[in-house]
N, CA, C and O atoms as a printed pandas DataFrame, in Angstrom:
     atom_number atom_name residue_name chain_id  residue_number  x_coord  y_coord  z_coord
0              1         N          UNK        A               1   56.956  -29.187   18.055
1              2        CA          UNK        A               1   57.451  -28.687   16.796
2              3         C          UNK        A               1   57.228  -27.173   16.758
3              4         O          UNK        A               1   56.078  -26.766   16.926
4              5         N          UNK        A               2   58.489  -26.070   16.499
5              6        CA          UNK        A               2   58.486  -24.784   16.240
6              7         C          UNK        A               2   57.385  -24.617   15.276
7              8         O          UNK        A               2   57.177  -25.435   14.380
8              9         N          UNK        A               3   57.043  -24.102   15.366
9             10        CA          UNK        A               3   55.888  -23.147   13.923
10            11         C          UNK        A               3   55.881  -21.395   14.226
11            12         O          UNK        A               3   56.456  -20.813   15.147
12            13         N          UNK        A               4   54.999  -20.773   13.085
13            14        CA          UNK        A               4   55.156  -19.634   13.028
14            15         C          UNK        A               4   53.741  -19.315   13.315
15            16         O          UNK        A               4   52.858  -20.173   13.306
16            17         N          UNK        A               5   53.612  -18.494   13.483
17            18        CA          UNK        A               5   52.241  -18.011   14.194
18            19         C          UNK        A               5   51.706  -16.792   14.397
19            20         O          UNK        A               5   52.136  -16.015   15.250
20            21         N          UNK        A               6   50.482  -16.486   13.427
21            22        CA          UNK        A               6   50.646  -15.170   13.826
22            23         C          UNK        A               6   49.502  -14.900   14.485
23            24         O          UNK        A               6   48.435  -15.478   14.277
24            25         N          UNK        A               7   49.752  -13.720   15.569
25            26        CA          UNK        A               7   48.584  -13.647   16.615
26            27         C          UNK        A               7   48.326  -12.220   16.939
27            28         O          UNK        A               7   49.216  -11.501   16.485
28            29         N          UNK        A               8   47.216  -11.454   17.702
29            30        CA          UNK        A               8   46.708  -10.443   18.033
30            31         C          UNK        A               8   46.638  -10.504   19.956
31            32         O          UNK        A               8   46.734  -11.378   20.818
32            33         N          UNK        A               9   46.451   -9.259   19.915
33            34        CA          UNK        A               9   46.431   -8.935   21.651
34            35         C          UNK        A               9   44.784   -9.186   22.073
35            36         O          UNK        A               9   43.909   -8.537   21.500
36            37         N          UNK        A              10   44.445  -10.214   23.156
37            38        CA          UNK        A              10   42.854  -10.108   23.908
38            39         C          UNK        A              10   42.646   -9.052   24.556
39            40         O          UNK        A              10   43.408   -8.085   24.541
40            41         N          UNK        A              11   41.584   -9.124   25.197
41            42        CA          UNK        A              11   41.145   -7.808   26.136
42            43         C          UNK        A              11   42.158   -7.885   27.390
43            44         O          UNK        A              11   42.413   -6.806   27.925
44            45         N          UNK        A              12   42.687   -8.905   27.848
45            46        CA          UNK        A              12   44.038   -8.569   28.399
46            47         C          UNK        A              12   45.302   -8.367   28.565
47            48         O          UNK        A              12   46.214   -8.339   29.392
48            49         N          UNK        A              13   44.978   -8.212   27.293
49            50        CA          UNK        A              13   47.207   -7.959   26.298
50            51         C          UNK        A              13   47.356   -8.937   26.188
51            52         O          UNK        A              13   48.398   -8.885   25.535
52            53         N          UNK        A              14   47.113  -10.147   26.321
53            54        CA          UNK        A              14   47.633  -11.240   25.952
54            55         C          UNK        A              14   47.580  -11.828   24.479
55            56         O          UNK        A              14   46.671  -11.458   23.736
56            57         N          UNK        A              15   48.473  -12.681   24.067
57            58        CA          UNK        A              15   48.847  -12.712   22.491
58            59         C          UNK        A              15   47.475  -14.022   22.350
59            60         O          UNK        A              15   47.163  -14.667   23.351
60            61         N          UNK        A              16   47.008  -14.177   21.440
61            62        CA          UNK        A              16   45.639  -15.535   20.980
62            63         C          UNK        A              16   46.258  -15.104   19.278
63            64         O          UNK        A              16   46.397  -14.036   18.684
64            65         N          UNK        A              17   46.557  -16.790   18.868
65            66        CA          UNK        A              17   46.730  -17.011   17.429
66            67         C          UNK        A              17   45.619  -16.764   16.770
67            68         O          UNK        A              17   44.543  -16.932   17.344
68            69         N          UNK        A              18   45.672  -16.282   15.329
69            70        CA          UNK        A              18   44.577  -15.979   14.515
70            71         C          UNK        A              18   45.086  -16.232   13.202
71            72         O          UNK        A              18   44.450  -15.817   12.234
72            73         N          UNK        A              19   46.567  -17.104   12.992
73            74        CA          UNK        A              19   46.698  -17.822   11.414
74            75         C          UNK        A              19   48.013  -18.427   12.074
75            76         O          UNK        A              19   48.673  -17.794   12.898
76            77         N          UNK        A              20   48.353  -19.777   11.616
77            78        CA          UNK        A              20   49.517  -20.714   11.570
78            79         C          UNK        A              20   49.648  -21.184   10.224
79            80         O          UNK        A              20   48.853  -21.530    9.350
80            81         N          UNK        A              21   51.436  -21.053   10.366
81            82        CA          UNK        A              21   51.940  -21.558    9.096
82            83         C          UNK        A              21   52.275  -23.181    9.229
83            84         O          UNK        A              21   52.281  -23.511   10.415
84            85         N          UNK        A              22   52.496  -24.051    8.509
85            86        CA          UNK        A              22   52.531  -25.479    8.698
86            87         C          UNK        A              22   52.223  -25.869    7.656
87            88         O          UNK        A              22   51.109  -25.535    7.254
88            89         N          UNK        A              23   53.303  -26.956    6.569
89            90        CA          UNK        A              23   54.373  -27.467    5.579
90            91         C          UNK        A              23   53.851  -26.799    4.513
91            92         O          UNK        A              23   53.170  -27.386    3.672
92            93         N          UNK        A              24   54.202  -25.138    4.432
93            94        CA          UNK        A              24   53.781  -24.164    3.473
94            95         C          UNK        A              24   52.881  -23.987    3.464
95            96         O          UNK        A              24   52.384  -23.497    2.450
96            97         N          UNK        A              25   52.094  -24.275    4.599
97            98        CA          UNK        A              25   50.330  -23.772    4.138
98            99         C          UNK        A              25   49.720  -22.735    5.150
99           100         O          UNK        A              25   49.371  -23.222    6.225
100          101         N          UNK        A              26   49.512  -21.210    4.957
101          102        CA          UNK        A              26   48.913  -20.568    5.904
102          103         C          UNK        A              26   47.293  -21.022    6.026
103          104         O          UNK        A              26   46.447  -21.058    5.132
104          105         N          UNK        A              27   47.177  -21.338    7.381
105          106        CA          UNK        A              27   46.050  -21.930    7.825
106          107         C          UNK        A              27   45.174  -20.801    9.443
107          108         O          UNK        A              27   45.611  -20.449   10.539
108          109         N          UNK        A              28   43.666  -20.588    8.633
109          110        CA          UNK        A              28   43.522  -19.293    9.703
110          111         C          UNK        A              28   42.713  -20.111   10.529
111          112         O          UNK        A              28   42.069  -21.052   10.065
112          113         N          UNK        A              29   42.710  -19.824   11.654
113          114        CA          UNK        A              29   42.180  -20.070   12.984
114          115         C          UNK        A              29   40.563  -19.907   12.738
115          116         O          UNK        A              29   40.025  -18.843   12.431
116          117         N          UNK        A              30   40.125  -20.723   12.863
117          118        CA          UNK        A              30   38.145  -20.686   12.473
118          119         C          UNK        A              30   37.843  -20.346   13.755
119          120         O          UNK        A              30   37.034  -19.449   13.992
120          121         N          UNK        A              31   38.681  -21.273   15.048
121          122        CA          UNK        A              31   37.799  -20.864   16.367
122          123         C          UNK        A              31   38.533  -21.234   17.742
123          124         O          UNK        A              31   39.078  -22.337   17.760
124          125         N          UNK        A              32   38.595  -20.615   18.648
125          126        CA          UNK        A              32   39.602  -21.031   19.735
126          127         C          UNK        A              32   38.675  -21.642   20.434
127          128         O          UNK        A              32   37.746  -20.970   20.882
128          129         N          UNK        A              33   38.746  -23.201   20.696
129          130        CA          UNK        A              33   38.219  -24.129   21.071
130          131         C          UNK        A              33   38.229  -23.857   23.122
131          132         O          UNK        A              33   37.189  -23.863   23.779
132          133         N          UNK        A              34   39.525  -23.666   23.685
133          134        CA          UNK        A              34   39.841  -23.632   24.500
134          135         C          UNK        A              34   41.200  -22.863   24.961
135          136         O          UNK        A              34   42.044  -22.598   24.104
136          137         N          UNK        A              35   41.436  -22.450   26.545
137          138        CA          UNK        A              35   42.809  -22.141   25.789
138          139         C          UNK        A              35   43.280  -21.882   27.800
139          140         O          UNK        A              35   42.718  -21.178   28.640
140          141         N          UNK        A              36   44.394  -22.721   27.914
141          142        CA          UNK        A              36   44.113  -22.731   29.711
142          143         C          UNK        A              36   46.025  -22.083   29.835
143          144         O          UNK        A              36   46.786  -21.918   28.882
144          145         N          UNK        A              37   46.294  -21.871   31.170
145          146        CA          UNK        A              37   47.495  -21.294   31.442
146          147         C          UNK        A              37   47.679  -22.935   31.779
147          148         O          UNK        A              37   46.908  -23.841   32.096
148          149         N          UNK        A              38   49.549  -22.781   31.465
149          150        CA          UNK        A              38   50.518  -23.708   32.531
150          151         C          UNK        A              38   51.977  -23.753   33.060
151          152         O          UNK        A              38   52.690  -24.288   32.211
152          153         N          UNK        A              39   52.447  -23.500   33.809
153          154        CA          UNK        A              39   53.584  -23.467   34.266
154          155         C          UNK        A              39   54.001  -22.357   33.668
155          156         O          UNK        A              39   53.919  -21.349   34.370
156          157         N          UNK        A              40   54.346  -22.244   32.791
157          158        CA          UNK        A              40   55.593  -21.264   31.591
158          159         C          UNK        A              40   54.773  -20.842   30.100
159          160         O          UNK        A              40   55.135  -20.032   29.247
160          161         N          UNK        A              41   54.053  -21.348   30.120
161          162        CA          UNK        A              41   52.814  -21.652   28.618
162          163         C          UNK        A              41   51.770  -20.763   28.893
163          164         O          UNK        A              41   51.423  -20.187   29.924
164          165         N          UNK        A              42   51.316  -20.777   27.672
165          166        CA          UNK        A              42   49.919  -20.853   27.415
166          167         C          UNK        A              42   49.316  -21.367   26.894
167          168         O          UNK        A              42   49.534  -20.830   25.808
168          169         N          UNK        A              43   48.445  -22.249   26.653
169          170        CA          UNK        A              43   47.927  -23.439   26.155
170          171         C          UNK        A              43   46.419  -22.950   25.331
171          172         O          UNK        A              43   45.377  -22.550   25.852
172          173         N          UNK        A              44   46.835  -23.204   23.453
173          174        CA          UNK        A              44   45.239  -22.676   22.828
174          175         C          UNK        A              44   44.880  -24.311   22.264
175          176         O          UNK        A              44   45.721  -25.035   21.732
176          177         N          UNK        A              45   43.794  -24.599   22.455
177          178        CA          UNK        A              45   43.285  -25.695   21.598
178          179         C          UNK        A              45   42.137  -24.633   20.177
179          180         O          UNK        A              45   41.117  -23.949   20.261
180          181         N          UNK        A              46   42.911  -24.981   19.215
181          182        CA          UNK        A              46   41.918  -24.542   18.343
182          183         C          UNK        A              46   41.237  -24.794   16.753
183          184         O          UNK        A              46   41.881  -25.017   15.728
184          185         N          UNK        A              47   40.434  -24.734   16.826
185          186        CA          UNK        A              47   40.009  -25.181   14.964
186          187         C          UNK        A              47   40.599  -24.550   13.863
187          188         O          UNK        A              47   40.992  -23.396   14.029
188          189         N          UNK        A              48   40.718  -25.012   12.917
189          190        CA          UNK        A              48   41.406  -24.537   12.195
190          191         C          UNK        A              48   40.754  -24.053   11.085
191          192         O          UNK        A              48   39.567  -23.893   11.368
192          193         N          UNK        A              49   41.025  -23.716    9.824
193          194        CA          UNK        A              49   39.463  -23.432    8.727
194          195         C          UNK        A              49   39.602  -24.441    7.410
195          196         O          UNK        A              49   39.020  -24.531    6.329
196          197         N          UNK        A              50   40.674  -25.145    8.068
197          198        CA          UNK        A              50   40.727  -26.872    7.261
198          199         C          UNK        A              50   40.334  -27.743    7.782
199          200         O          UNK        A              50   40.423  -28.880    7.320
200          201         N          UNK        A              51   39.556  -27.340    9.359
201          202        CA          UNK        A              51   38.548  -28.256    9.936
202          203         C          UNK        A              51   39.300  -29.366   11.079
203          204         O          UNK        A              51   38.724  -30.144   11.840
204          205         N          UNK        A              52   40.559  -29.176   10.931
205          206        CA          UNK        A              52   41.691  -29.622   11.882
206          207         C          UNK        A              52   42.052  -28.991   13.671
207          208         O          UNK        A              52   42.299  -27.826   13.981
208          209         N          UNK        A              53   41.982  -30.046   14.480
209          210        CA          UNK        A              53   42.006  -29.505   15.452
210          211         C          UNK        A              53   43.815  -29.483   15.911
211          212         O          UNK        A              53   44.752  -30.200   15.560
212          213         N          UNK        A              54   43.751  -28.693   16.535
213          214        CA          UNK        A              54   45.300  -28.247   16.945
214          215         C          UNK        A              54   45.852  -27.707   18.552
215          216         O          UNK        A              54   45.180  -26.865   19.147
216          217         N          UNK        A              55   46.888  -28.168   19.058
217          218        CA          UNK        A              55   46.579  -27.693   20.479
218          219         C          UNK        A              55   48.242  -26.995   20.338
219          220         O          UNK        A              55   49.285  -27.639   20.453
220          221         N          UNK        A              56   48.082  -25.052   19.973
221          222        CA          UNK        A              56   49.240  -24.612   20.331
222          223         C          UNK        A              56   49.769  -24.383   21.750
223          224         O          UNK        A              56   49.052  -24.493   22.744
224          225         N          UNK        A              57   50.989  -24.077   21.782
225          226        CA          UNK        A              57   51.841  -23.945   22.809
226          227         C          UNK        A              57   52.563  -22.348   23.180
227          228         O          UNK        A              57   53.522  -22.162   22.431
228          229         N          UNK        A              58   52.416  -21.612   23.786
229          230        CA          UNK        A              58   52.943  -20.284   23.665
230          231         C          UNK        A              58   54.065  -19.854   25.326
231          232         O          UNK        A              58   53.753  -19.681   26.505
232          233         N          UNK        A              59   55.294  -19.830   24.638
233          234        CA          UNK        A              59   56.343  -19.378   25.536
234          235         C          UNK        A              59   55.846  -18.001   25.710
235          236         O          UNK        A              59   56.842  -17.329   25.442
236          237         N          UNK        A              60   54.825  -17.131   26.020
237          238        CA          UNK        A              60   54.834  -16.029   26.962
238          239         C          UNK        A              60   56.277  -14.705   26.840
239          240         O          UNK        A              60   56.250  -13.553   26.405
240          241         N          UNK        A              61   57.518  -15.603   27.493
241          242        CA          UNK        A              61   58.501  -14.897   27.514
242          243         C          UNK        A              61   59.297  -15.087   26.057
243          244         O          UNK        A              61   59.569  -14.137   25.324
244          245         N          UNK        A              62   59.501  -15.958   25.875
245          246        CA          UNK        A              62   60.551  -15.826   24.244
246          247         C          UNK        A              62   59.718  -15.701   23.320
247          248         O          UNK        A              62   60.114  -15.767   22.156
248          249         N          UNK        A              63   58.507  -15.513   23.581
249          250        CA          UNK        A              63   57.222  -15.423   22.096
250          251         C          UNK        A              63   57.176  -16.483   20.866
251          252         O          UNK        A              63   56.836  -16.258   19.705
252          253         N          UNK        A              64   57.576  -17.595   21.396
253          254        CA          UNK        A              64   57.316  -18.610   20.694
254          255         C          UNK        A              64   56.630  -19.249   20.334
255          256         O          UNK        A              64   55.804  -19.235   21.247
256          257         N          UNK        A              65   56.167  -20.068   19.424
257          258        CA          UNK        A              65   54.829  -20.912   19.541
258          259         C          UNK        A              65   55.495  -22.657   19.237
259          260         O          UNK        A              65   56.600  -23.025   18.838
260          261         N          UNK        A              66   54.452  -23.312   19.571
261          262        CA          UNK        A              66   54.998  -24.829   19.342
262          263         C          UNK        A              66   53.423  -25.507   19.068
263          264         O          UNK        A              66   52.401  -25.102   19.621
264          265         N          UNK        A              67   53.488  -26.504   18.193
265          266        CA          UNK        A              67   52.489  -27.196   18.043
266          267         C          UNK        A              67   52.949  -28.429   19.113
267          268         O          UNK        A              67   54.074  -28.818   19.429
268          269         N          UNK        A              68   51.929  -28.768   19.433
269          270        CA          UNK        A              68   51.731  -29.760   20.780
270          271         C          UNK        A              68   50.618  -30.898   20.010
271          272         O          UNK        A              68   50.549  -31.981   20.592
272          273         N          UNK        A              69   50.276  -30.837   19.518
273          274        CA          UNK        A              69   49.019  -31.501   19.038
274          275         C          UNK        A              69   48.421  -31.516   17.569
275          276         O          UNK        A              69   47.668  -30.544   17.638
276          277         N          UNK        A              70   48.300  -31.972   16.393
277          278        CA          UNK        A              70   47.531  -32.050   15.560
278          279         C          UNK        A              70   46.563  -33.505   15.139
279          280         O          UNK        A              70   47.074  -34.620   15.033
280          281         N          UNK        A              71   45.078  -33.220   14.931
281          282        CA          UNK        A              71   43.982  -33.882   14.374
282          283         C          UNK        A              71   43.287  -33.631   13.601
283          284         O          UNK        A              71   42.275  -32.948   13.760
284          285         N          UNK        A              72   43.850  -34.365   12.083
285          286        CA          UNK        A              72   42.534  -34.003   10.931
286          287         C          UNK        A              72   41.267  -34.147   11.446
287          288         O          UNK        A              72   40.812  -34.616   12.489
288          289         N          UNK        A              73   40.660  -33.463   10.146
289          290        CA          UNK        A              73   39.147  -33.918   10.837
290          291         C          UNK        A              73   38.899  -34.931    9.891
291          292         O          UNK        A              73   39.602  -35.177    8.911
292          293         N          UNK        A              74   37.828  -35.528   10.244
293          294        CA          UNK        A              74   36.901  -36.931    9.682
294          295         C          UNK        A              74   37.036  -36.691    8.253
295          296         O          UNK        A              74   37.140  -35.507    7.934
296          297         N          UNK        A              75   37.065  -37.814    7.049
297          298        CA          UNK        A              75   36.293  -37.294    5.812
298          299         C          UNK        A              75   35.136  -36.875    5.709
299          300         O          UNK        A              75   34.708  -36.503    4.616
């Protein structure tokens, strides 16, 4: 699923999300859990500050993002 995403440059130019939008709700990034290369991607697993884990997807070249993954957390 497309989403919007907004992100900052790491210590190696590379883009890391730091707020996602998703069904009207801006939601900021509490903590980048993980975050590995693949093929064409870049792959962030990260917390969210609604306590939700999330595994984005980043096209590199078209600057896209995609959610790949969402998990509430526990009550």
């Amino acid at each position: 699923m497309r989403i919007d995403v907004e992100s900052t440059r790491d210590a190696s130019g590379g883009e890391v999300p730091i707020r996602l939008a998703l069904g009207g709700r801006r939601i900021g990034v509490a903590e980048i859990v993980d975050c590995w290369p693949g093929p064409d991607y870049r792959y962030f697993k990260i917390k969210g500050e609604d306590s939700a884990l999330y595994i984005l997807r980043h096209d590199e070249i078209r600057g896209t993002w995609d959610l790949t993954m969402f998990q509430r957390s526990p009550p």
